[in-house]
C-alpha positions as CSV (number, residue, x, y, z in Angstrom):
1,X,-29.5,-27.4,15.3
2,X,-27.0,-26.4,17.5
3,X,-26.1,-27.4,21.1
4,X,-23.4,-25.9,23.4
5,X,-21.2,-28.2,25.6
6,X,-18.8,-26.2,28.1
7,X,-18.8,-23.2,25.4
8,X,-18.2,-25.1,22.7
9,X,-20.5,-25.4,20.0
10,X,-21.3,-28.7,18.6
11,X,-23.6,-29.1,15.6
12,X,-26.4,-32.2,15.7
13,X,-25.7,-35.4,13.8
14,X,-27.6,-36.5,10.9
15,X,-29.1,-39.1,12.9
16,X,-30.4,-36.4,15.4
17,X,-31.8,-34.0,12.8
18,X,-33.7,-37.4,11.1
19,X,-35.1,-38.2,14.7
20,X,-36.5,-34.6,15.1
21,X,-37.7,-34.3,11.6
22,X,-39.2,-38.0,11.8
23,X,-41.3,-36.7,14.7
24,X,-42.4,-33.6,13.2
25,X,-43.6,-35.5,9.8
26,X,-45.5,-38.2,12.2
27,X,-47.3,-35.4,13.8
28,X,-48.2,-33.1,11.2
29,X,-48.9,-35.8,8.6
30,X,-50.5,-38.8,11.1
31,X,-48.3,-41.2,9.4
32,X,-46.8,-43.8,11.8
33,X,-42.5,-43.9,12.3
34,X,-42.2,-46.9,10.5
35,X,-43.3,-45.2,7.4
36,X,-40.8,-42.4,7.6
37,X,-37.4,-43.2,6.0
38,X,-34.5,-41.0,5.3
39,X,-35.7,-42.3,1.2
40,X,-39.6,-41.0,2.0
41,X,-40.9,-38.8,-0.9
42,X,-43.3,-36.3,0.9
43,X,-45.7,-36.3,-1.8
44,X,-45.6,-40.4,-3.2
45,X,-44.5,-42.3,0.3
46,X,-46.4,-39.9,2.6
47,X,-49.4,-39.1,0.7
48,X,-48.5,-34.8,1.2
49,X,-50.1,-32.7,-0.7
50,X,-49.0,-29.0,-1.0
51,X,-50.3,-27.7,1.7
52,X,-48.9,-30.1,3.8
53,X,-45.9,-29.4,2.4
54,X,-46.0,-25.9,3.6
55,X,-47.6,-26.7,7.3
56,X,-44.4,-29.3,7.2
57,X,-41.6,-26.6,6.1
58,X,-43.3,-23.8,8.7
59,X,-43.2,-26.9,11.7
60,X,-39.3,-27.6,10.6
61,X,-38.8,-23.5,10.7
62,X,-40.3,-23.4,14.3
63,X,-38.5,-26.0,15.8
64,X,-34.9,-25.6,13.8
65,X,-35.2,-22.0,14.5
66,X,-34.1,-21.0,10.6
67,X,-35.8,-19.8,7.8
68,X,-35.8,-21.7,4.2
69,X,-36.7,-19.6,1.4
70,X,-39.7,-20.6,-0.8
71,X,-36.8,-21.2,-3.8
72,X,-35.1,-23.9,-1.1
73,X,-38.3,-25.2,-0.3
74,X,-39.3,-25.9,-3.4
75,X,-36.7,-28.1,-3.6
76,X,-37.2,-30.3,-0.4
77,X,-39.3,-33.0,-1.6
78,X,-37.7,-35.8,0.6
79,X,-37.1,-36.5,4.4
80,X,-33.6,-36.9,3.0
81,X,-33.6,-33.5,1.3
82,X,-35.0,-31.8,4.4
83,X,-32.7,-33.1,6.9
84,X,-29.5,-32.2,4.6
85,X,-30.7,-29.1,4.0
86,X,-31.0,-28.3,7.8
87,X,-27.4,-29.7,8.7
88,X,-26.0,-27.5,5.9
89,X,-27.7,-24.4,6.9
90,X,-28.3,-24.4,10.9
């Protein structure tokens, strides 16, 4: 997630990517905020199952504009995982 000040690029904080990802797992999982931590295991704190998992990685493609390989994904198992793996990679 990048932005652009006066040409120069500047690359989201943590807390920005969390905020965005926060909303897109409130929407595509109908869990309320409070319930999403940076901790939140898709699967045990969110009650995901694997296709939610997939509708929640396409949603974070979309909107971070990047695509994360099904061997990455795989991988991504909590809000925490997702939102590093977005800061290291967009």
């Amino acid at each position: 997630m990048k932005n652009y000040h006066k040409g120069v690029e500047v690359v989201a904080s943590k807390e920005q990517i969390f905020d965005k990802v926060k909303e897109i797992i409130v929407d595509q999982l109908g869990v309320e905020e409070d319930e999403v931590t940076l901790e939140s295991s898709f699967i045990e704190d969110l009650g995901a199952d694997s296709l939610d998992i997939v509708e929640l990685i396409m949603a974070l493609e979309e909107e971070f504009g990047m695509e994360i390989p099904d061997d990455e994904a795989e991988k991504i198992s909590t809000v925490n995982d997702a939102v590093e793996y977005i800061r290291e990679n967009s």
